[in-house]
C-alpha positions, 0 to 999 in steps of 0.5 A: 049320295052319287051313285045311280043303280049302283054304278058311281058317277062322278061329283056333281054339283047342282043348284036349283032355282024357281022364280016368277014370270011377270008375264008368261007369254013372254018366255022362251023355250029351245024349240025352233019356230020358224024357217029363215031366223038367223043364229046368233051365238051370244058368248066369247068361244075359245073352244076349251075341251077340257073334260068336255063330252066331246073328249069323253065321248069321241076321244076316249079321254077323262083329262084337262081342267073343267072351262074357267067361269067369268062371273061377269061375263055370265051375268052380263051376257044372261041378263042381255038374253033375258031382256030380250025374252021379256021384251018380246023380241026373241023366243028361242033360246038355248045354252050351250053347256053339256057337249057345246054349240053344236049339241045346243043346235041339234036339239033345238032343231029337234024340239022344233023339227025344223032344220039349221045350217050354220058354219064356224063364223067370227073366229079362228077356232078350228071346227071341232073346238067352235063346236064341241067346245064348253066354254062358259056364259053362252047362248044361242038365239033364232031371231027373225033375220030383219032383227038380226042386225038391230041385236047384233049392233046392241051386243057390240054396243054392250061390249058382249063377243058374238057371232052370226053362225047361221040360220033355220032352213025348210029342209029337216036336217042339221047341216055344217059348213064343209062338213056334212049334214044329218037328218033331223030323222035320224038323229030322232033315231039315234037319241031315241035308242040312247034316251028311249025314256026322255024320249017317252016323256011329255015336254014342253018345250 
């Protein structure tokens, strides 16, 4: 059944997991922690826009195939992530998926309230496919800058694309490289007037 207040939507399919924590202080959540962690973006970007949100949304167009999935590469690249988490070595964590990087980055900001300011970094992907692109099997990470260099030189040892994209700043906006910048303000505003009962809800994270 796919219908919500009998409006169709389309096919959608969903897998649910639950499982246990070993130790519950070592977990990570989407809310940013601290002023001057630096962003790691974990995952190849090729900036597939195929039935993205991007296309859907800012182009007006339902058309392309949905992003390819390497099952390797996301078991590979997840298991990375969640070594890190369960080391304690990194407590902020998001994937990239509905809407790409950049979205992944606003509501991190947002659950934290604190601001980025990242630019298109280690590639050749023009601005809007780096970041609105749905590519697969990717995650962004806030480290504290003195690890940066540590994960970065274990990625590279393990093989796994990524890139320094940028870092947390004191002031509360979300800013890109040669393309502007929005405060965290108003995008608390605009999220507000689009999802008022997500809004309303009690998180977590």
């Amino acid at each position: 059944y796919n219908e919500t207040n009998g409006e169709v939507i389309f096919p959608t399919p969903a897998i649910g997991g639950v499982g246990l924590m070993r130790d519950v202080h070592r977990m990570a959540t989407v809310a940013l922690k601290r002023e001057g962690d630096a962003l790691l973006l974990i995952g190849e970007t090729k900036g597939h826009l195929g039935q993205s949100i991007y296309l859907r949304e800012v182009e007006g167009r339902e058309e392309g195939a949905a992003p390819y999935v390497d099952l390797a590469a996301e078991r590979k690249n997840g298991e990375f992530v969640r070594k890190l988490i369960s080391d304690g070595r990194v407590d902020t964590v998001h994937d990239c998926s509905d809407g790409g990087l950049l979205v992944a980055l606003t509501e991190m900001a947002l659950a934290g309230n604190i601001g980025v300011d990242v630019g298109v970094a280690g590639t050749t992907v023009d601005a809007v496919p780096f970041f609105f692109g749905e590519d697969q099997a990717r995650y962004v990470i806030a480290v504290p800058a003195k690890e940066a260099d540590k994960i970065e030189g274990e990625l590279r040892e393990a093989g796994i694309i990524h890139a320094l994209i940028g870092k947390t700043i004191a002031q509360k906006i979300v800013r890109v490289e040669r393309e502007g910048e929005i405060s965290i303000a108003d995008l608390r505003k605009t999220h507000e007037e689009w999802f008022p009962s997500y809004m309303a809800a009690p998180h977590t994270n």
